[in-house]
C-alpha positions as CSV (number, residue, x, y, z in Angstrom):
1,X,-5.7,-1.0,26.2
2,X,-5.3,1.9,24.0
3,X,-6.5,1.8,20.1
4,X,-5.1,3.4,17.3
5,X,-7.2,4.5,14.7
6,X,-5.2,5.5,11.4
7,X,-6.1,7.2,7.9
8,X,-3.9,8.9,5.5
9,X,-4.6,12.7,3.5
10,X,-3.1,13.5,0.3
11,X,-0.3,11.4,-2.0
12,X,2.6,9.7,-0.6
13,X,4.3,10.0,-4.3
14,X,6.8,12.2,-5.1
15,X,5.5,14.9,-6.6
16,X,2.3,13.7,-6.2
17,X,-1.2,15.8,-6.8
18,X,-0.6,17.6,-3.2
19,X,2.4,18.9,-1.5
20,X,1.6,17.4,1.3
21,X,0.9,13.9,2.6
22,X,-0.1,13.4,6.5
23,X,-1.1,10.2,8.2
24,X,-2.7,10.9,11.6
25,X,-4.4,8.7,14.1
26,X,-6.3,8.9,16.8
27,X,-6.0,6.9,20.3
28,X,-9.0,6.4,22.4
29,X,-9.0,3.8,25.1
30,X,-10.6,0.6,24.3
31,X,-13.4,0.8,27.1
32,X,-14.2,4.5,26.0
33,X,-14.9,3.2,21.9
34,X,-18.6,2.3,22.3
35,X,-19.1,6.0,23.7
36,X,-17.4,7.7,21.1
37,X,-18.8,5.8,18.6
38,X,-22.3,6.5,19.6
39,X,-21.8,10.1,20.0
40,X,-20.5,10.4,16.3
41,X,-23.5,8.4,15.8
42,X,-25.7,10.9,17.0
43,X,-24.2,14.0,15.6
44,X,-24.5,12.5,11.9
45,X,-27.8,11.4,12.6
46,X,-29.2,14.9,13.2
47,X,-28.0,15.8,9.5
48,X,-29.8,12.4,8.0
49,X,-26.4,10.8,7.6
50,X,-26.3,8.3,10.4
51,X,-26.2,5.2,8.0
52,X,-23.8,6.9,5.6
53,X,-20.0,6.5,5.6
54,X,-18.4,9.7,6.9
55,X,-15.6,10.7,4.0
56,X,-14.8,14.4,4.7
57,X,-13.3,15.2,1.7
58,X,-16.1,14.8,-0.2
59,X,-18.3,16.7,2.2
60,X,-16.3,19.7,2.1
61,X,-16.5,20.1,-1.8
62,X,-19.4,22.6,-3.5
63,X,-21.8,20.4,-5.7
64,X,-22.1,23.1,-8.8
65,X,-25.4,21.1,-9.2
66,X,-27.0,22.3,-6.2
67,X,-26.7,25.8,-7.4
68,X,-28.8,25.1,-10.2
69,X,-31.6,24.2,-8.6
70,X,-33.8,27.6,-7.6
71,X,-34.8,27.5,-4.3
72,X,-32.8,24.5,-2.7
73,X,-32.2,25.7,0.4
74,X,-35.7,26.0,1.0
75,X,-36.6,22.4,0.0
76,X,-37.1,19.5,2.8
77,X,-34.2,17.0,2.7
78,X,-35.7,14.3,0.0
79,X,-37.1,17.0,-2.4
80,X,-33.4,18.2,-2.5
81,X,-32.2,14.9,-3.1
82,X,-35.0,14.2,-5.7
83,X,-33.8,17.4,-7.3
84,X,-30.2,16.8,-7.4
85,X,-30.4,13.5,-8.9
86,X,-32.2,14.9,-11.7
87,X,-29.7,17.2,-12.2
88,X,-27.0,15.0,-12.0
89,X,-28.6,12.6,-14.5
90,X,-29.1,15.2,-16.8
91,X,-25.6,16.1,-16.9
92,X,-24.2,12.6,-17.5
93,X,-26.6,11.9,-20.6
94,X,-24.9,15.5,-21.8
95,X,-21.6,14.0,-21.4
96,X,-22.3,10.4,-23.1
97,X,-23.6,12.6,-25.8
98,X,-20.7,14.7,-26.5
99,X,-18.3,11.4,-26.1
100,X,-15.9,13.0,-23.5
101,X,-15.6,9.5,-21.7
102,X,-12.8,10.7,-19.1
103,X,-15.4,13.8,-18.3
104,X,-18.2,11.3,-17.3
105,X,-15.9,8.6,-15.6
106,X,-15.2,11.3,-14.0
107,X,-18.3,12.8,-13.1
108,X,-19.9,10.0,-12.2
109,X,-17.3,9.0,-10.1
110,X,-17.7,12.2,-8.2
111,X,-21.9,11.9,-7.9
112,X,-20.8,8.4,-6.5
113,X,-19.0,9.3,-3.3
114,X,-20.5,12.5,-2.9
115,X,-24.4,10.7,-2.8
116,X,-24.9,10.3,0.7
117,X,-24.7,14.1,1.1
118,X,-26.7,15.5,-1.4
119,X,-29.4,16.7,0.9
120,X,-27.7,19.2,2.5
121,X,-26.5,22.4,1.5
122,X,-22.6,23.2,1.7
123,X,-22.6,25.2,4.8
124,X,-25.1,22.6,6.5
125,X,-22.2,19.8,5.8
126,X,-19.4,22.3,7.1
127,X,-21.7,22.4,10.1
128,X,-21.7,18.6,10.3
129,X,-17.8,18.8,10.0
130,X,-17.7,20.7,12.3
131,X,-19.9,19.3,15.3
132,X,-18.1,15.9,14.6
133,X,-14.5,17.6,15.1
134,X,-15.9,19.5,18.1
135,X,-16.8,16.2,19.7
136,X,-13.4,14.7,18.8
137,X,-12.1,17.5,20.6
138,X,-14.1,17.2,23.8
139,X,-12.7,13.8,24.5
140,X,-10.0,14.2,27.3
141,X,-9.0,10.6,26.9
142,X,-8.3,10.6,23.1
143,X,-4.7,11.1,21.6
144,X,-3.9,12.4,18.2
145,X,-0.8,11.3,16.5
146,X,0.3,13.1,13.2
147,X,3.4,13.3,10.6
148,X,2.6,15.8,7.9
149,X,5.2,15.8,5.5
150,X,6.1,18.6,2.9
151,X,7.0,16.5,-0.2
152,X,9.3,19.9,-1.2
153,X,11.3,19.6,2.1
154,X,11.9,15.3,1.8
155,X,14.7,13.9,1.0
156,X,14.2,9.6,0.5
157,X,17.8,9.1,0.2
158,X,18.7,11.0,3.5
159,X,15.8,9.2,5.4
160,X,16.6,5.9,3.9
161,X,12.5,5.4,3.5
162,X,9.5,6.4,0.9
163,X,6.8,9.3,2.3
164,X,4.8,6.8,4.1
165,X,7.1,4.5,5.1
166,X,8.4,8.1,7.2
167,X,5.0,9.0,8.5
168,X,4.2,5.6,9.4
169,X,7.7,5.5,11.2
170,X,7.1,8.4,13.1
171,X,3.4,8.0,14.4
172,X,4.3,4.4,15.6
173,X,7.4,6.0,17.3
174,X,5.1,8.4,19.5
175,X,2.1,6.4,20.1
176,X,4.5,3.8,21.8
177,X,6.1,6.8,23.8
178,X,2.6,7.6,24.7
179,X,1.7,3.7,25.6
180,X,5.3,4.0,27.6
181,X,4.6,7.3,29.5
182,X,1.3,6.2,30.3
183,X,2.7,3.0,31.9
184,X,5.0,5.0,33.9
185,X,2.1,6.9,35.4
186,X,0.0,3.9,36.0
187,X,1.7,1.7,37.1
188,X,-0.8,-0.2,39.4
189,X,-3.3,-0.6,36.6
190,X,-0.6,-3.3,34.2
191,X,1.2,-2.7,31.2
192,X,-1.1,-0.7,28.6
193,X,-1.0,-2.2,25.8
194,X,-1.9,-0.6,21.8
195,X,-3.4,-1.8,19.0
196,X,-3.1,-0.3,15.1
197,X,-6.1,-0.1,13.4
198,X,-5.6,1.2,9.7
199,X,-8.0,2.0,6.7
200,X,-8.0,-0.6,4.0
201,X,-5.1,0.8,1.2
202,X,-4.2,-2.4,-0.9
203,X,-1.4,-0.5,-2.3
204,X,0.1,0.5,1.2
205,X,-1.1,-2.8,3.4
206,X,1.8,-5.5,2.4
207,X,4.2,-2.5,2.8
208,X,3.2,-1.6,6.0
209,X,2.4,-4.7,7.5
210,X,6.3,-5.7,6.6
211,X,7.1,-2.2,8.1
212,X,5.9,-3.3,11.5
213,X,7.0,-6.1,12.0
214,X,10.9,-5.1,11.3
215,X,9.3,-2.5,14.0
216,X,8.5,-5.4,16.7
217,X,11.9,-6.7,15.8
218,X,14.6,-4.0,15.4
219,X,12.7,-1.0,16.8
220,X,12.2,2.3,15.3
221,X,14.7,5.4,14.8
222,X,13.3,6.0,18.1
223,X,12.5,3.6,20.5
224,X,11.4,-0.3,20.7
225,X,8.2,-1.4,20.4
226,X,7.1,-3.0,23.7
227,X,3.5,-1.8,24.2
228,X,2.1,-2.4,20.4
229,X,1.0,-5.4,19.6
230,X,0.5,-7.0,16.2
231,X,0.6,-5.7,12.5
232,X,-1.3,-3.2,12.1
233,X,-5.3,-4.3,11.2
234,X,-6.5,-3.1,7.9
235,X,-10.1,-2.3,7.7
236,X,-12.9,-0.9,5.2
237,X,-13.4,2.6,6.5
238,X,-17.0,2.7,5.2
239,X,-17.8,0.3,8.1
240,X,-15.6,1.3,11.0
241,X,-16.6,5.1,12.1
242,X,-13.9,5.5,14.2
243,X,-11.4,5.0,10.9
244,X,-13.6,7.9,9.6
245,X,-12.8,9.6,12.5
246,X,-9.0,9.6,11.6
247,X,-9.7,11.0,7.9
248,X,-11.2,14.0,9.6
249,X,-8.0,14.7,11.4
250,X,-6.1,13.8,8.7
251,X,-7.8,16.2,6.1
252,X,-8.1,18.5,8.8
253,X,-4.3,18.5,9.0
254,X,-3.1,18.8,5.5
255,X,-5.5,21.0,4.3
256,X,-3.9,23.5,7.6
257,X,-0.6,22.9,6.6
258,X,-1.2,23.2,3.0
259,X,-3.6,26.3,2.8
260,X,-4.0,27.2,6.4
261,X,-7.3,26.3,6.8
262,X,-7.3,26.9,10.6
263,X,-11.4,25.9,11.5
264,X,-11.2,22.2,11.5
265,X,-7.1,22.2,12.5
266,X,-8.1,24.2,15.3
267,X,-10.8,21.8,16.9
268,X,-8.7,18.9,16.5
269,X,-5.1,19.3,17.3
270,X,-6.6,20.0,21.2
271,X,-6.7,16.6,20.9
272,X,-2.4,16.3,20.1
273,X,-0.4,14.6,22.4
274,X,1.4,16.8,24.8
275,X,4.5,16.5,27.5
276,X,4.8,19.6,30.1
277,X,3.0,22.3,27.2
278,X,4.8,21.0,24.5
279,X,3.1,19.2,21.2
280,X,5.0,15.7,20.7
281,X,2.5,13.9,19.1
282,X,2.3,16.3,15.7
283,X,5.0,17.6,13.6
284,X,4.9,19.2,10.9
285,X,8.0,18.4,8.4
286,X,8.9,21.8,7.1
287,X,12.1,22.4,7.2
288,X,13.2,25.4,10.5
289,X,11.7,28.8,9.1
290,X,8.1,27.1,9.2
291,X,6.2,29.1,12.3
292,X,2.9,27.7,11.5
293,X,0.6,26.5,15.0
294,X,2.2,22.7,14.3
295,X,5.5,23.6,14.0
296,X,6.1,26.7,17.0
297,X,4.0,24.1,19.5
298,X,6.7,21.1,18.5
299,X,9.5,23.3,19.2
C-alpha cells in the first residue's frame, strides 16, 4: 500500500496573489513511513526544530528583525530568540501606537508563524531546507506527483473545472497510473492499493471530497480509479510531518516555475515519477513554447 501525501502552493483563484498554483504530493509506501518520518525527524532536530511544525514558506523569508540585532549570528540559539522577541515586541507597541491596525494584524501574524524559527539565521534555515529536500530526494521508493498551473495560460470554461479542481484531477489521474503500473510489475505481491492524505483546507475539503468520489464512480479524463481507495483524508499539517513534506515540494515547485528558483526544484523533482526517461508524474501547464526543466522532461 502506497500513501499519498498532498499540499497545495500559491492561490487557486483567478487572478489570485501568484501566477501560479501547484498541488504536488508525494507517495512513499506505507511500510517505509516510520523511516522517513524519523529521518525528517532527525534532520530538524539538529537545527532545534524537531518539535516545531515544518512550514517552508515561512522559513525561507528574511526576518528584517534579525538584522537589527548586532552580533546575531554570533549569539547561541536562546540568546537569539531572547533578542528577537524583544525586537519584535518593540515593533508591535510602535504599531498599536501609531493606530495602523491592518499593519500590526499583520505583523503579528507574521511573528506568529515565523516563531519556531527565530533562532536561526536565514542561511542556517536555507540549510535546513535544504538537508530536508536532500533526504526527500534520496528515497528511491518515494513518488512525486505535481500539476503546476500558470493561471495566465487557464482557461475554466475549456477545462470544464476551477484551478484546483484541474490539479487535483490530474495528480489523482497519475498516482493511479502509478498504483496501475506498479501492479503490472508485481504482480505476485496483490493489488497495490493508495490512499490520499491531504492538508486540512476547510475551503477546498467538501469540494474535493465530492471531486473524488464522482472519481470512484465515473473515472477521470484519464483513466478509472481502481487502486485508490476512499476520499481523500484531510489532516492538520502541523501534526502530520509527512504533509509538511508535500509543502516543501510544493513550494519548491512554484517558486521554480514562477521565478526559477532551481536549488530546492532541483533536489526534489529526482523524486518525479518517470516511464522509460520520461517525466509523467509533473507537468508544468504552460502553454508549448515553455522549455523550462518540467516542461522539456514531460515532453
Amino acid at each position: 500500500m502506497y500513501i499519498c501525501y498532498i499540499d497545495e502552493s500559491g492561490t487557486s483563484d483567478v487572478p489570485g496573489t501568484s501566477s501560479h498554483f501547484v498541488l504536488a504530493g508525494l507517495s512513499i509506501p506505507i511500510e517505509h513511513w516510520r523511516d522517513a518520518d524519523r529521518e525528517i525527524s532527525q534532520v530538524l532536530s539538529k537545527y532545534g526544530l524537531e518539535h516545531a511544525e515544518l512550514h517552508t514558506a515561512w522559513m525561507a523569508r528574511k526576518y528584517l528583525e534579525q538584522s537589527k540585532i548586532a552580533g546575531f549570528e554570533g549569539m547561541d540559539w536562546a540568546s537569539r530568540r531572547a533578542a528577537v522577541q524583544k525586537e519584535r515586541t518593540r515593533h508591535l507597541l510602535a504599531l498599536q501606537k501609531t493606530q495602523k491596525a491592518k499593519t500590526y494584524r499583520q505583523a503579528k501574524k507574521s511573528y506568529r508563524h515565523s516563531e519556531a524559527y527565530i533562532h536561526l539565521t536565514y542561511d542556517e534555515r536555507l540549510a535546513t531546507l535544504s538537508a530536508v529536500a536532500d533526504a526527500i530526494g534520496s528515497w528511491e521508493s518515494a513518488r512525486l506527483f505535481a500539476e503546476c498551473i500558470d493561471k495566465t495560460h487557464f482557461d475554466p470554461v475549456r477545462t470544464g473545472r476551477a484551478v484546483d479542481e484541474q490539479a487535483l484531477e490530474q495528480v489523482v489521474s497519475r498516482y493511479q497510473q502509478f498504483l496501475s503500473s506498479t501492479e503490472k510489475s508485481e504482480t505476485a505481491a496483490g493489488k497495490p492499493l493508495g490512499l490520499l492524505v491531504h492538508d486540512n483546507n476547510e475551503n477546498v475539503a467538501k469540494k474535493h471530497t465530492e471531486l473524488m468520489r464522482h472519481f470512484h464512480s465515473k473515472g477521470t479524463l484519464w483513466t478509472t480509479i481502481d487502486n485508490i481507495i476512499e476520499t481523500p483524508l484531510f489532516v492538520d499539517s502541523s501534526l502530520t510531518r509527512m504533509v509538511q513534506i508535500a509543502d516543501l515540494c510544493s513550494y519548491s515547485l512554484r517558486r521554480f516555475v514562477e521565478n526559477g528558483e532551481a536549488d530546492l526544484f532541483k533536489r526534489v523533482f529526482v523524486r518525479a515519477d518517470t516511464v522509460k526517461g520520461k517525466t509523467v508524474g509533473v507537468r508544468h501547464f504552460a502553454g508549448y513554447t515553455c522549455k523550462c526543466e518540467i516542461c522539456t522532461s514531460h515532453r
